[in-house]
C-alpha positions in Angstrom: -89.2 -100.3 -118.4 -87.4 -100.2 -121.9 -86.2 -96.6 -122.8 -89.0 -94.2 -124.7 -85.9 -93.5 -127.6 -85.5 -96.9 -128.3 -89.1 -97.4 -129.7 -89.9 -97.4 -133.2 -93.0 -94.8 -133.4 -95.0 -94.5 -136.2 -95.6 -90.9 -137.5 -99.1 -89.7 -136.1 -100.8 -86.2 -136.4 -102.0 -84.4 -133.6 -105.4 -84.5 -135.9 -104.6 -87.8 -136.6 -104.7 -88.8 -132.7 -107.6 -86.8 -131.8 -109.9 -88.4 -134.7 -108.9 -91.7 -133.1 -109.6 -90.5 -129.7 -113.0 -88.7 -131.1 -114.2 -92.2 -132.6 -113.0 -94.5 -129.7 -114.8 -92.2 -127.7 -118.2 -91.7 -129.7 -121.4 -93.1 -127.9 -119.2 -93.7 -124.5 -121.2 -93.1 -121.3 -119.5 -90.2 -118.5 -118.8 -92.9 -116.4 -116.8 -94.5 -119.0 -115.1 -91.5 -120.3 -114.0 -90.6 -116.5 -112.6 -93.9 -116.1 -110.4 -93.7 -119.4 -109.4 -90.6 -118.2 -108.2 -91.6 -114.5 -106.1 -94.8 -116.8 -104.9 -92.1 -118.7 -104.0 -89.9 -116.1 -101.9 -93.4 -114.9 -100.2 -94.1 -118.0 -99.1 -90.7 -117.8 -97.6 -90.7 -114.8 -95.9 -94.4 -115.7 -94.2 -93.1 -118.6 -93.1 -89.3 -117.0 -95.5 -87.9 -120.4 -96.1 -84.1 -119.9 -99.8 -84.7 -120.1 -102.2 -86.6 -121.5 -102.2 -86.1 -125.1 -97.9 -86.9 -124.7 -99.0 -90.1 -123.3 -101.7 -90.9 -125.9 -99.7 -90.1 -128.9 -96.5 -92.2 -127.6 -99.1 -95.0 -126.6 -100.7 -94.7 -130.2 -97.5 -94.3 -132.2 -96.0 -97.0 -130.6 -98.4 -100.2 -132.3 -99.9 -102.3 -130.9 -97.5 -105.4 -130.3 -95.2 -102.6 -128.7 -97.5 -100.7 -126.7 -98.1 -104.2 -124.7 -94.5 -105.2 -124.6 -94.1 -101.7 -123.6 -96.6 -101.9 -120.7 -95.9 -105.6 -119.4 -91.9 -104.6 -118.5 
């Protein structure tokens, strides 16, 4: 696993990440949402994030092409 500090992270809001996380979340069933969460919970535990919204904002800030890379080592 590559180290968090050598990651270029964009800067993100706190407001900024909950909007995203309100609109990816808009018209998802319980079920869904639950399941999200328990992946969340996951990732969360894989990186050694305080909690959730740690892990969310370093997954978000990260990019996409580095979030994989990040997840795949």
């Amino acid at each position: 696993m590559s180290s968090l500090a050598t990651v270029n992270q964009r800067d993100i809001t706190a407001f900024q990440q909950r909007s995203l996380a309100d609109a990816f979340l808009a018209n998802k069933s319980e079920t869904t949402i639950r399941a999200y969460r328990n992946d969340l919970d996951d990732f969360t535990a894989f990186t050694g994030s305080r909690d959730r919204d740690e892990a969310a904002g370093l997954l978000i800030g990260m990019g996409q092409g580095n979030a994989n890379a990040y997840v795949l080592e």
